[in-house]
Each structure stands twice: as C-alpha cells, then as structure tokens.
C-alpha positions as CSV (number, residue, x, y, z in Angstrom):
1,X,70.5,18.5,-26.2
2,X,70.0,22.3,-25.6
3,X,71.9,22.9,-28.6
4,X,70.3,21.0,-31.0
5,X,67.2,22.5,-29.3
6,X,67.8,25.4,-30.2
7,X,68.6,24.9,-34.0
8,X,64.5,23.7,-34.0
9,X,65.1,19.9,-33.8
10,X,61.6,19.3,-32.3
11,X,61.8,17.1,-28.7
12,X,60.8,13.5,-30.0
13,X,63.4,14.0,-33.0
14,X,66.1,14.8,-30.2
15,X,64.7,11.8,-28.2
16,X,65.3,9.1,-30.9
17,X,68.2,11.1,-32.0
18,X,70.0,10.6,-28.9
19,X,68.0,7.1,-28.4
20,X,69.9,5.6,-31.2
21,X,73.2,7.2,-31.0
22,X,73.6,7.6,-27.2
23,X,78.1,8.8,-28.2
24,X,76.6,12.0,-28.7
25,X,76.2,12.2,-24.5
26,X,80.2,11.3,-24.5
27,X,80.9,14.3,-27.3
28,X,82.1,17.8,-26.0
29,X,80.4,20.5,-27.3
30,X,82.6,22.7,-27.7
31,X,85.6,20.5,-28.9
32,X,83.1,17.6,-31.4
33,X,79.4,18.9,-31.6
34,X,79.5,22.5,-32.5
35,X,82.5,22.1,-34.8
36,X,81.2,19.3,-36.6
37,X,77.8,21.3,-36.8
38,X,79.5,24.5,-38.7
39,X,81.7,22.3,-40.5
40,X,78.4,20.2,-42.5
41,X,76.4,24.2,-42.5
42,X,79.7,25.1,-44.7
43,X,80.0,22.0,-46.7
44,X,75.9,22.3,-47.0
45,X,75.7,26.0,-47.3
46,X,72.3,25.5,-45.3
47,X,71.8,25.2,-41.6
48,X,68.3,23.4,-42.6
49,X,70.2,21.1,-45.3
50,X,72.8,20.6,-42.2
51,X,69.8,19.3,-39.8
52,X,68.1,17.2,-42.8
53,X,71.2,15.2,-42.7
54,X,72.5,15.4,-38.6
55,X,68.8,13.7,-38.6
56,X,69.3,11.3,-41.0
57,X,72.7,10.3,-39.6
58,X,73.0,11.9,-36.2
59,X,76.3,9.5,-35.7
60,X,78.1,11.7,-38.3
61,X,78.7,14.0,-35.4
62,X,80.5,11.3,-33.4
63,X,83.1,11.0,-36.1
64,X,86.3,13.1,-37.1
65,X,84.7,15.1,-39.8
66,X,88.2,16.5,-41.1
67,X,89.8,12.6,-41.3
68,X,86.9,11.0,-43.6
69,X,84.3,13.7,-44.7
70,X,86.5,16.1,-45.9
71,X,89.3,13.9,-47.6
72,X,86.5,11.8,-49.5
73,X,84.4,14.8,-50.5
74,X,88.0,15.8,-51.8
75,X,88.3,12.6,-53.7
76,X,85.0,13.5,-56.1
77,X,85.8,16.8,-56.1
78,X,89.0,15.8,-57.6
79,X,87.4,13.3,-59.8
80,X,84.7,16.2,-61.2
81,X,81.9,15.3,-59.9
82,X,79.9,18.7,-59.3
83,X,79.6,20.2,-55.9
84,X,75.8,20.4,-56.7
85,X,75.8,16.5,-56.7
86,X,78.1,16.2,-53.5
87,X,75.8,18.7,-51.6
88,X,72.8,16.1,-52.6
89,X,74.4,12.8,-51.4
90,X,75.9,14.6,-48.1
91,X,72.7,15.6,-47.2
92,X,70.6,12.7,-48.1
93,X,72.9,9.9,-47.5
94,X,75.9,11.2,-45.1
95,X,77.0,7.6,-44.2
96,X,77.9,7.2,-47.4
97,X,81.2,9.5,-46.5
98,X,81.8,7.6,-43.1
99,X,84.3,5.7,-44.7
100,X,88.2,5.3,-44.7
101,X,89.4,7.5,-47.4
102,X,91.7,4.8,-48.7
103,X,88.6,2.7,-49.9
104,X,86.3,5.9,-50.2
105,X,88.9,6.3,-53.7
106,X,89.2,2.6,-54.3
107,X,85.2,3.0,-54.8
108,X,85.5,5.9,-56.9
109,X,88.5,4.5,-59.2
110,X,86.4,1.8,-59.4
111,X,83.7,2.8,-60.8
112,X,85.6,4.8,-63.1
113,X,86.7,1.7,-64.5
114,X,83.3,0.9,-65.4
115,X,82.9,3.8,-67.3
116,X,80.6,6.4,-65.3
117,X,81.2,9.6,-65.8
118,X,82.1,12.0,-62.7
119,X,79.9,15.0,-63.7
120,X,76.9,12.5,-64.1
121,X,74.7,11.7,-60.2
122,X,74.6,8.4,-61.7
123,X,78.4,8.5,-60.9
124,X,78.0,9.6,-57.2
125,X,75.3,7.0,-57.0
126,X,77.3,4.1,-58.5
127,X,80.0,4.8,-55.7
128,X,77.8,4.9,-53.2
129,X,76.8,1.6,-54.1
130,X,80.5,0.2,-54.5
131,X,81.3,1.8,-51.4
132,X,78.1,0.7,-49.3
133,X,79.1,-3.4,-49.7
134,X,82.1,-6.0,-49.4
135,X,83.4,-7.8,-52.5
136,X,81.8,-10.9,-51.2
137,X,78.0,-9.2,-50.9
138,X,78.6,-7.5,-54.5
139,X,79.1,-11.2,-55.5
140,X,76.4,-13.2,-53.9
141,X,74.2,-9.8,-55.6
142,X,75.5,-10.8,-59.0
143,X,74.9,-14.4,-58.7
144,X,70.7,-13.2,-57.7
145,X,71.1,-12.0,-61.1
146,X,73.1,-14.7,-62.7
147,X,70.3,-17.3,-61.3
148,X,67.9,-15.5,-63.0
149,X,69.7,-16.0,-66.4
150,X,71.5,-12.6,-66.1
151,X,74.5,-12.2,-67.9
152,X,77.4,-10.3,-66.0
153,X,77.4,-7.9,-69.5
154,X,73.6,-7.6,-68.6
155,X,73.9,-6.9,-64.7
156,X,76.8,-4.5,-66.0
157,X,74.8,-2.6,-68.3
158,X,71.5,-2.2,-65.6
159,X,74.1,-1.2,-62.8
160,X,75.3,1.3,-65.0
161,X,71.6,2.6,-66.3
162,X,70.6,2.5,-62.8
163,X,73.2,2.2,-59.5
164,X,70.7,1.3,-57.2
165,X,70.2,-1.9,-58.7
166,X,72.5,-3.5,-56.5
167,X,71.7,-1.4,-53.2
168,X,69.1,-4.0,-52.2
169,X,69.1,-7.3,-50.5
170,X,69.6,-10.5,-52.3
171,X,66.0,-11.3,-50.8
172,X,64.4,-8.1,-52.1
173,X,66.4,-8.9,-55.4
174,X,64.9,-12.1,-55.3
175,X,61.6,-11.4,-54.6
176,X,60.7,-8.6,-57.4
177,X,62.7,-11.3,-60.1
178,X,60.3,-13.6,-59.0
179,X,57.4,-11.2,-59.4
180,X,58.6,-10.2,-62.9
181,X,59.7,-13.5,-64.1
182,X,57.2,-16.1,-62.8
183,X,54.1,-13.7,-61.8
184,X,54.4,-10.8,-64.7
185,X,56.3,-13.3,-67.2
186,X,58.8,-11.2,-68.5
C-alpha cells in the first residue's frame, strides 16, 4: 500500500483499490507489483497514464504481464495498428489485454475478416468488442437486432461504423430500440 502511496494514489482510491482486488495483499513487491508497475510506465511512457489505468484495472497487477500483455500488444503491433492507438486502449481499457493470446489473435484475425483496417481505432475497438464476448453472447446480440427487423448485412455495416454497438447488454440494446422504434418512430 506504501508503494502505491507514494506514486500519489490518494487513500480512499487505495482503499477500494485493494477492496475489490484484495490478490494484490498476496503479490510480492519486489517479485509482481513493482515489475508490473515499470513494465505498464514503459509500455505507457507515463507514470500518470500507468496509474490512470492500475486504477481502472488494479487486477492487471495480479497477472503475468509478459504471458498476455506483452504477446497481445505484440499481435496488433504485428497487425499495424499504431502504438498511439495501443497506448489509448491500454490505458483506458487494460482488461481488454487480460486475455489468452491464442484468442487475443483469433479476435484480431477476426475482425480482419470483416474488413477493419489495423491503422484505423475503429479496428482496436472492433477487437475489443470480439474479444470482450463468447460466440453465444455475440449471437443472442445479433438476434436483439434481427428482432428489430435488422438484417445481419445491416448489424454488419453499424458494427463496422461503430464497434461499440455490440458492447452493450441485450437489455440496453433492447431498451434504446424500443425508444427509437416505438417512442421516436424511426
């Protein structure tokens, strides 16, 4: 806790910090905390971008960085999406490199199959998206759509215009449908 501390994580942040991922107690710091800590300040080039996201993901740090950080952030790197884009999602959304880096890829060849382009956000976005749900979910999400009148070509075309389109419950998906279909009448 002293550590953290010290890098100005005010007291009620560390409290809920260590609240909600209570593993960080069972980490050492010399052999898991400190060396996951440099290792997001280099990938980050920012020790304030680096506490943005231990904040926003605090369980990060009870993960092997170098087995599924590292080897996904490879993956786009690989596939050319721009470091300026990987700096944004590792700092905003860390879980979404908390993955196996088997179906970290799968995600990404994925959705170059649907035709995003790697040096577009859009692109890390889409497999975020990919990667953040099962086959099964992704379906029940289409057929929200589909029961709307939706077209697969049509839930297609707005997944690739905007990613985060199916990032939200089927209930949410539901509910603003309903809004714009039966309320608005579009």
């Amino acid at each position: 806790m002293e550590f953290f501390s010290s890098k100005g994580i005010p007291s009620p942040d560390l409290a809920k910090m260590f609240s909600g991922f209570p593993d960080l107690f069972r980490r050492s710091l010399e052999k898991q905390i400190i060396p996951s800590f440099d290792l997001f300040k280099s990938l980050l080039q920012s020790e304030d971008k680096t506490l943005q996201a231990l904040q926003r993901c605090p369980g990060m740090f009870t993960y092997s960085l170098e087995t599924y950080v590292v080897p996904n952030i490879n993956t786009l790197r690989e596939s050319g999406v721009p470091e300026s884009f990987i700096i944004s999602i590792l700092q905003k959304q860390p879980r979404a490199f908390r993955v196996n880096p088997v179906q970290f890829r799968e995600a990404v060849e994925k959705v170059k199959e649907m035709g995003f382009n790697p040096s577009t956000m859009k692109f890390a976005k889409a497999v975020h998206a990919v990667r953040s749900m099962s086959k099964s979910t992704w379906e029940r999400k289409l057929n929200v759509y589909k029961k709307w009148g939706w077209t697969e070509d049509e839930v297609s075309m707005a997944f690739r215009s905007h990613p985060w389109c199916m990032t939200v419950s089927e209930e949410k998906l539901t509910r603003v449908m309903d809004f714009l279909v039966n309320k608005m009448g579009m």
